[in-house]
C-alpha positions as CSV (number, residue, x, y, z in Angstrom):
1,X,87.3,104.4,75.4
2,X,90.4,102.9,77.5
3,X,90.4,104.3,81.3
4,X,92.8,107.3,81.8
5,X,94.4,108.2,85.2
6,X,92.1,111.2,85.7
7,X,89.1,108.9,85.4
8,X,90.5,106.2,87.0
9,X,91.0,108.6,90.4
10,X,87.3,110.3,89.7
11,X,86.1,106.7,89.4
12,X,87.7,105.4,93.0
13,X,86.7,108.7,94.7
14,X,83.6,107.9,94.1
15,X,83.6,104.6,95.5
16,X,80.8,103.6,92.5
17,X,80.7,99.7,92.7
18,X,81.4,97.9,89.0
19,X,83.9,97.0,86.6
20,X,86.1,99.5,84.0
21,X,87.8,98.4,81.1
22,X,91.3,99.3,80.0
23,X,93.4,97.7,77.6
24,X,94.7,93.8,77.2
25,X,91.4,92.8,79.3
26,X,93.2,94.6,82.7
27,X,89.7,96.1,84.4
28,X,89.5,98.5,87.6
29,X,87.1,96.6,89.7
30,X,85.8,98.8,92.7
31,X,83.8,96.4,95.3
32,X,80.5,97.1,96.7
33,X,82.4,98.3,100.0
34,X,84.0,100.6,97.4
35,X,88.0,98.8,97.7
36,X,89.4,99.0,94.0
37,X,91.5,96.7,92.8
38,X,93.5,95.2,89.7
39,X,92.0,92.3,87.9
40,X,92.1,90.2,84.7
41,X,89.3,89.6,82.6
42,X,89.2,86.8,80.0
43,X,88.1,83.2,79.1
44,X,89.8,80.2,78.7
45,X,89.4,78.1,75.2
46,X,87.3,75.9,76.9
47,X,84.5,78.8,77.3
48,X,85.5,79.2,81.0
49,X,85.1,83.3,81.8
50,X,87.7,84.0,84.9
51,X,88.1,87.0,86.4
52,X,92.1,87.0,88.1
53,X,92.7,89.5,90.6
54,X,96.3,91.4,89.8
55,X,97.1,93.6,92.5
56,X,95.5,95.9,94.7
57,X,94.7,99.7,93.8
58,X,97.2,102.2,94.8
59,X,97.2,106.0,93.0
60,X,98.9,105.5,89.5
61,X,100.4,107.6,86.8
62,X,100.4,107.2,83.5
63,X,103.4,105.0,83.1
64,X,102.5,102.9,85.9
65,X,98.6,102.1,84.6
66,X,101.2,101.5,81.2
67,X,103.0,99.4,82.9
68,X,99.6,97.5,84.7
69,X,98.0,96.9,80.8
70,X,101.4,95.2,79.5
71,X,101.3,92.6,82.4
72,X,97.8,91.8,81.0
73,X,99.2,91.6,77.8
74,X,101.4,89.2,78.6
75,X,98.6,87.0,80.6
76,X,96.9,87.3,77.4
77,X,99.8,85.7,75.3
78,X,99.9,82.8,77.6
79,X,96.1,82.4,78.0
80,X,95.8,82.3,73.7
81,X,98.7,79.7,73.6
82,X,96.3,77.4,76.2
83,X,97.4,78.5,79.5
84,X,95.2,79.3,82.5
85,X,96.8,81.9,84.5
86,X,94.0,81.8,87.5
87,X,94.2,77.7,87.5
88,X,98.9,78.2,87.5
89,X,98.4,81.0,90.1
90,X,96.4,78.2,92.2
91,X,98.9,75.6,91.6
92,X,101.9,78.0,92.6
93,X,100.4,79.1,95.7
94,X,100.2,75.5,97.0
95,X,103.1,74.6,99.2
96,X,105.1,71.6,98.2
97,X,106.7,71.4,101.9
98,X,105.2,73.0,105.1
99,X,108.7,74.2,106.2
100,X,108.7,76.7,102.7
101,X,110.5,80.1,103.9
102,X,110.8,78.6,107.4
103,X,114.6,79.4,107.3
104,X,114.5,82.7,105.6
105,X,114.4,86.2,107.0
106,X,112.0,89.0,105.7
107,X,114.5,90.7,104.4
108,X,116.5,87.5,102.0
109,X,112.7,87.4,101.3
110,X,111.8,91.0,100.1
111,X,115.2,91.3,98.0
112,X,114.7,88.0,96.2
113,X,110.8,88.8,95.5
114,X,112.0,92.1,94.0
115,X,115.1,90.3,91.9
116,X,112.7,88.1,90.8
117,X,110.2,90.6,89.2
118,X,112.1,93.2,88.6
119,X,112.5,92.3,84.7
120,X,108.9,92.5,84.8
121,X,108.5,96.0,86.3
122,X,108.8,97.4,83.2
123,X,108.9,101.4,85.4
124,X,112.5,101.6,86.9
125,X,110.3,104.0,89.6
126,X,108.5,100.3,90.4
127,X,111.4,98.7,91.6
128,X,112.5,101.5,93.2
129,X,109.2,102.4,95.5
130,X,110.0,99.1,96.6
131,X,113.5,99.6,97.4
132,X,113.1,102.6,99.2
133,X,110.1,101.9,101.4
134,X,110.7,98.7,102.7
135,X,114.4,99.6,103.3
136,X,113.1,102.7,105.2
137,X,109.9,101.2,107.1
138,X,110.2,97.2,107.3
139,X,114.0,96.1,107.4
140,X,114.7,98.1,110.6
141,X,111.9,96.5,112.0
142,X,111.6,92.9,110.9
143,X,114.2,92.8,108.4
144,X,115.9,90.1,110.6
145,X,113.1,87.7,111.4
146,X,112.1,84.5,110.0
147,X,109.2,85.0,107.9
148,X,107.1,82.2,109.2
149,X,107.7,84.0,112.7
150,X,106.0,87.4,111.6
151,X,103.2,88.0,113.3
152,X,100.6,90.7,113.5
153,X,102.0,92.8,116.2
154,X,105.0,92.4,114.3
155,X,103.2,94.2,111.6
156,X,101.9,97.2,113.8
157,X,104.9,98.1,114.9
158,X,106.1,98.4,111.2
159,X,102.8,100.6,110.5
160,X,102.8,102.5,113.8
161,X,106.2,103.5,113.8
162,X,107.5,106.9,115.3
163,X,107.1,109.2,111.7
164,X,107.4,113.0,111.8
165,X,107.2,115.5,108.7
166,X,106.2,118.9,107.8
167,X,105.4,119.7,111.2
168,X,103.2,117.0,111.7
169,X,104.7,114.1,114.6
170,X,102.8,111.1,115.0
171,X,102.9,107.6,113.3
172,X,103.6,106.5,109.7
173,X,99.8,105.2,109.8
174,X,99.1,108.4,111.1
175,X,100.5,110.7,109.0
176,X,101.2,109.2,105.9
177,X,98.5,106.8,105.7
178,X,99.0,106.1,101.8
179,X,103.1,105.1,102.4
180,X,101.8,102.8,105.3
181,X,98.4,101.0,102.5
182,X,101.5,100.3,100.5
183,X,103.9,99.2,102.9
184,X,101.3,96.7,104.2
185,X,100.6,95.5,101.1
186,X,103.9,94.9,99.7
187,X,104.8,92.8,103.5
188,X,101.5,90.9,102.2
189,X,102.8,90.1,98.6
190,X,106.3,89.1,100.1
191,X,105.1,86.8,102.6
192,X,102.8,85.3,100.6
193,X,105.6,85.2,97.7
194,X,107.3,82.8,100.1
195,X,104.8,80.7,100.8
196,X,104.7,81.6,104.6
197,X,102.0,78.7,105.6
198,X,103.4,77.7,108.6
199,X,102.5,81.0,110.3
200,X,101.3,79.4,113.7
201,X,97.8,80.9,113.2
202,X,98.3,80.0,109.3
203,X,97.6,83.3,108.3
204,X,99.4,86.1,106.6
205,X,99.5,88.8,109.0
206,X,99.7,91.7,106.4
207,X,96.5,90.4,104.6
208,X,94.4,92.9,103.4
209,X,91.5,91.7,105.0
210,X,93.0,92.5,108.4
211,X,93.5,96.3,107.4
212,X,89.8,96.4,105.9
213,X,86.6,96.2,106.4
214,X,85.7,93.1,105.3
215,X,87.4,90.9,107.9
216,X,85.3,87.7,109.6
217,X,85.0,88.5,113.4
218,X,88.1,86.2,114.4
219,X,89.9,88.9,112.6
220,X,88.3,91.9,113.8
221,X,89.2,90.6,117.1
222,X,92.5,90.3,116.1
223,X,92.8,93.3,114.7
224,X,91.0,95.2,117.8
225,X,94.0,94.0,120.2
226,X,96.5,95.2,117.5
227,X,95.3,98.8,118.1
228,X,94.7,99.4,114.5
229,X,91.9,100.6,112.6
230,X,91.6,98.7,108.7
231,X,90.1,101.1,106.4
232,X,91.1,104.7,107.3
233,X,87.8,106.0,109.2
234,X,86.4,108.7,107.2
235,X,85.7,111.8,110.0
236,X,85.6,115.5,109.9
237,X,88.6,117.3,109.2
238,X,90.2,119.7,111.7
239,X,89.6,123.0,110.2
240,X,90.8,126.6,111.1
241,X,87.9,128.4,112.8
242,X,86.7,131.0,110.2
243,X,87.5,134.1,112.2
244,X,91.5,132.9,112.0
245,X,91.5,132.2,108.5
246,X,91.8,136.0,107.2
247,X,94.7,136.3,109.4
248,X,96.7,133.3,108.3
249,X,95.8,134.4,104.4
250,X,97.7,138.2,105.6
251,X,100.5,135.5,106.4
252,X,100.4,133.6,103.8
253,X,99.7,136.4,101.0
254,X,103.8,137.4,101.9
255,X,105.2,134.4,100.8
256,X,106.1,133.8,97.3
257,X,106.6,130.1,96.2
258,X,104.1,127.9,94.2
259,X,103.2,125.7,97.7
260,X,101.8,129.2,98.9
261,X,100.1,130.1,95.9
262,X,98.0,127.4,95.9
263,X,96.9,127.4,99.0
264,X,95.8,131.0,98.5
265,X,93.7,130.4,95.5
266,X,92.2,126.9,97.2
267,X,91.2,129.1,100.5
268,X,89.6,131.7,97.9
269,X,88.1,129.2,96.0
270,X,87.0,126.6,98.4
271,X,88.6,123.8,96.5
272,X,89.9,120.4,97.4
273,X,93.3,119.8,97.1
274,X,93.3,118.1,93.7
275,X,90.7,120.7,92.5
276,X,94.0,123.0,92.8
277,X,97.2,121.1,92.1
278,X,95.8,119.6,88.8
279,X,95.0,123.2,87.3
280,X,96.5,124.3,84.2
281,X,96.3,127.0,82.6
282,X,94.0,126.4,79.7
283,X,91.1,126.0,82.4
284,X,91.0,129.4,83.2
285,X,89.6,132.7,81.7
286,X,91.1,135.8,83.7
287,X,89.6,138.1,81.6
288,X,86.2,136.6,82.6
289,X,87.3,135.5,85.9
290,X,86.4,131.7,85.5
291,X,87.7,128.9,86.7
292,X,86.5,125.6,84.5
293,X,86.9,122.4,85.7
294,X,86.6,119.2,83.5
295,X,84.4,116.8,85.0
296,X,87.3,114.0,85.1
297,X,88.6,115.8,87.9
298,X,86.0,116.5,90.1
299,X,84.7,114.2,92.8
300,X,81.0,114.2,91.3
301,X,82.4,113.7,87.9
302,X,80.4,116.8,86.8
303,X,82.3,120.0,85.4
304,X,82.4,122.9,88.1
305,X,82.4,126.2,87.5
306,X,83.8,128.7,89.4
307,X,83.6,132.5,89.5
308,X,87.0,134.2,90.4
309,X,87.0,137.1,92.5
310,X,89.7,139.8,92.2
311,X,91.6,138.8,94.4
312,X,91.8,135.5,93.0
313,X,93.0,136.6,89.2
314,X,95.3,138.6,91.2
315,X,97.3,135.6,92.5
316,X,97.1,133.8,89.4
317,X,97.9,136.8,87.2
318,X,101.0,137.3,89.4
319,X,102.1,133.5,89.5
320,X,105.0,132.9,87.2
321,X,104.4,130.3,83.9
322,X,106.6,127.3,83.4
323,X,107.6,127.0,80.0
324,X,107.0,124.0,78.9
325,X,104.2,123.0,82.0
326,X,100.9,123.4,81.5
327,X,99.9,123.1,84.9
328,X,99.9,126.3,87.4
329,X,101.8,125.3,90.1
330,X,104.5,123.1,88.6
331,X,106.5,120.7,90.6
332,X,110.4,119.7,90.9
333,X,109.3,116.8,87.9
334,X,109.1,118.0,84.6
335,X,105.5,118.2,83.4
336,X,104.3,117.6,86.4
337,X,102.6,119.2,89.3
338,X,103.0,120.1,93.1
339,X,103.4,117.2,94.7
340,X,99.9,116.3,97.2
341,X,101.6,116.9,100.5
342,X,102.8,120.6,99.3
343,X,99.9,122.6,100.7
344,X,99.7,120.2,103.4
345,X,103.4,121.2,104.6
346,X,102.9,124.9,104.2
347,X,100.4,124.8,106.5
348,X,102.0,122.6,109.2
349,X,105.0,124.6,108.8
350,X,103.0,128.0,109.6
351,X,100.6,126.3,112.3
352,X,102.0,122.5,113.2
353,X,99.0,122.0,114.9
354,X,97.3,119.2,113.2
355,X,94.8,121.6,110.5
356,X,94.3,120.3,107.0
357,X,94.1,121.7,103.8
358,X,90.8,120.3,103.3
359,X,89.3,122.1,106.7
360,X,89.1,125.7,105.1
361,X,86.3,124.2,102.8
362,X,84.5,123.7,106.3
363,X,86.0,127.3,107.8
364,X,84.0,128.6,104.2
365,X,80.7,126.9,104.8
366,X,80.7,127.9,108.4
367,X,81.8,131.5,107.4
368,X,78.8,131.3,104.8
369,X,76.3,129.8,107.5
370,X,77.2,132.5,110.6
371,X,77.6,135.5,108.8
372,X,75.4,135.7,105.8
373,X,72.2,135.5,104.4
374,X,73.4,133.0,101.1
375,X,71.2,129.7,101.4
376,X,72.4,126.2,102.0
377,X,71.7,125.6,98.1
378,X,74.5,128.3,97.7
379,X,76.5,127.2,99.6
380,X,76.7,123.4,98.9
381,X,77.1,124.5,94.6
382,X,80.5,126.6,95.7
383,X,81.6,124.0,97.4
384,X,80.6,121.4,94.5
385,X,78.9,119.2,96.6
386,X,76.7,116.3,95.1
387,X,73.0,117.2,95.9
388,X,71.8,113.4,97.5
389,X,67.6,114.6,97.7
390,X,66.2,113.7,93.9
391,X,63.3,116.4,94.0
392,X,65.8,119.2,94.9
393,X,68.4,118.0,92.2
394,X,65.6,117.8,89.4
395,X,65.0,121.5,90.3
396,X,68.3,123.1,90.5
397,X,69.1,122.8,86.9
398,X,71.8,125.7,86.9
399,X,74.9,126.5,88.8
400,X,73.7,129.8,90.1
401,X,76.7,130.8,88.7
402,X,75.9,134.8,89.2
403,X,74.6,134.4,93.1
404,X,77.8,132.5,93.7
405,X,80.2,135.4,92.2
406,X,78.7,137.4,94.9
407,X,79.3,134.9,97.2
408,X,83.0,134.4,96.4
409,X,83.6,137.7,95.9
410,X,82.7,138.4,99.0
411,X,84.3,135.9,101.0
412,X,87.4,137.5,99.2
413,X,86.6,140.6,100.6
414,X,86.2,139.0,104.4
415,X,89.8,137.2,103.9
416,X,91.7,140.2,102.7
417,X,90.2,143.6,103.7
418,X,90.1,145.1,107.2
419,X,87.0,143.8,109.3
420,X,85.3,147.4,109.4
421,X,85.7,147.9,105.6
422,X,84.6,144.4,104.8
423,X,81.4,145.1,107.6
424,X,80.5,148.5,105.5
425,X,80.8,146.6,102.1
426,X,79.0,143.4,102.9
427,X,76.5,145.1,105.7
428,X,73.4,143.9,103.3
429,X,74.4,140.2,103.8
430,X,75.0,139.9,107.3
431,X,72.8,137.9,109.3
């Protein structure tokens, strides 16, 4: 069965090393370091199997991975009429003359690349990603200069550029880390488009192996005096301290658009961000209070199950249907959800302090851990968590789907009633 966006994200998530089909021989190809990419399976008519790398992975929608699968068609076309794309790609990457692009400024070079593929971009939203984020993020900044002359620093200014939003003031690299992965790699493709050999180190600055983890050690070096970190280091997430989170869901409770809403029901449910902004409706029962989610879309790629307190089938009872959208929190796009940043911006716009929307799933475990009795086993199935030890997984065959009802239904109670009534309820768990 051809890939589909849902399991394409589940799949990089995971950070599973192989190789996925989709159609016209285009594969996802996630490396044992677990960096996905875009590449071309198929085999010559002399017998030769290549593998052509196509581009690197950013987050897709439908029409895009569309769009992905007809560029391998047409590779396809060429490679049955005799052609080998791998062995032309070689051949056009080879400079004729070591002054190529010598003369030319990054931004002649940037609005030629994108004239010269736009009739392949068969998405009109393609073209225009390009459009706006170099225009916004690399022209004020190097737009001017040769691009032989671009350097690395050159390149860290671009990705360390003042960038404020939603509260949040910082860098673009900083705070919005997935803009400045794309903006480095479009800088690559364009220099590399122009055939930029006579860098005076003879590299291409914006090269994805600077900005990963699988640079040599002349690199890292490199890449150590630039200031910059490659792949973004995974560490905890600043997280409300449990005692301030019933407080900021009394806040929050008052406020009546879909952004707020969410965040509501992923506090009460101790969901990730996805978990919540992909709902739709047909994966809930209110009249059993459950919450069913497909294994596609969680992390583990196992279905998760979660009990609804009252307080949950509240909020969702009282949040208004789209007509026409299936999901529950709809965004400005038709069919389409909240956009990814949404909860994110409530919550710097009520706190600007740096929290995420991922932390409340550590202000719930710490809750669970300083003021109950609920064991770690508990805990860890609310919060959907893949079980690493093999004994304890052959063992826990269920979800415990009962113990965690009470569970959730009383972390409900601790984010919504008063502190004395939620002590006198709950006085039989407290540790």
């Amino acid at each position: 069965m051809p890939l589909t966006v849902r399991t394409i994200r589940t799949l990089v998530n995971a950070e599973r090393p192989g190789m996925w089909a989709a159609r016209n021989g285009l594969n996802l190809v996630i490396a044992a370091s677990g960096n996905p990419s875009w590449a071309l399976r198929y085999s010559t008519r002399d017998g030769k199997r290549r593998l052509m790398k196509l581009a690197d992975y950013v987050p897709i929608d439908a029409a895009e991975l569309a769009a992905l699968e007809a560029e391998a068609a047409e590779h396809r076309k060429a490679i049955r009429a005799g052609r080998d794309p791998l062995a032309e790609r070689a051949v056009e990457r080879t400079p004729s003359k070591p002054e190529n692009g010598a003369g030319e400024t990054f931004k002649a070079a940037a609005l030629a690349f994108i004239e010269e593929n736009r009739a392949g971009w068969k998405n009109p939203k393609h073209v225009t990603q390009w459009e706006n984020t170099l225009a916004t993020y690399a022209y004020p900044l190097i737009g001017g200069k040769l691009v032989h002359e671009i350097t690395l620093e050159h390149v860290k200014g671009v990705l360390q550029q003042p960038y404020s939003r939603g509260g949040y003031v910082g860098t673009l690299w900083g705070g919005a880390r997935e803009t400045a992965s794309r903006l480095r790699s479009r800088i690559e493709i364009i220099i590399k488009s122009r055939k930029a050999a006579a860098l005076a180190d003879n590299s291409n600055p914006a090269r994805q192996g600077l900005w990963s983890n699988h640079h040599n050690p002349a690199d890292r070096e490199a890449l150590r005096l630039a200031g910059l970190n490659g792949k973004q280091v995974r560490s905890h997430y600043k997280a409300m301290d449990w005692k301030d989170v019933p407080a900021f869901v009394s806040e929050l409770a008052g406020k009546p658009d879909y952004s707020a809403r969410a965040l509501l029901l992923t506090i009460l449910c101790a969901t990730r961000t996805s978990e919540t902004l992909e709902a739709t409706w047909s994966e809930f029962d209110l009249d059993a209070a459950t919450w069913t989610i497909p294994a596609e879309r969680m992390k583990a790629g196992k279905e998760h199950r979660i009990p609804l307190s009252e307080r949950a089938v509240q909020v969702l009872r009282s949040t208004p249907r789209l007509e026409g959208n299936p999901y529950v929190f709809p965004g400005a796009r038709a069919k389409r959800p909240l956009s990814n940043m949404a909860m994110l911006e409530m919550l710097r716009g009520m706190r600007g302090d740096g929290l995420t929307v991922h932390g409340f799933r550590s202000a719930f475990r710490d809750w669970i851990t300083e003021t109950t009795l609920h064991p770690d086993a508990i805990a860890e199935q609310a919060l959907a968590h893949t079980i690493d030890n093999a004994v304890e997984r052959a063992y826990r065959r269920g979800d415990a789907f009962e113990r965690r009802r009470d569970l959730m239904a009383q972390w409900a109670d601790y984010l919504t009633l008063e502190s004395t009534a939620y002590s006198e309820r709950w006085a039989r768990f407290i540790a």
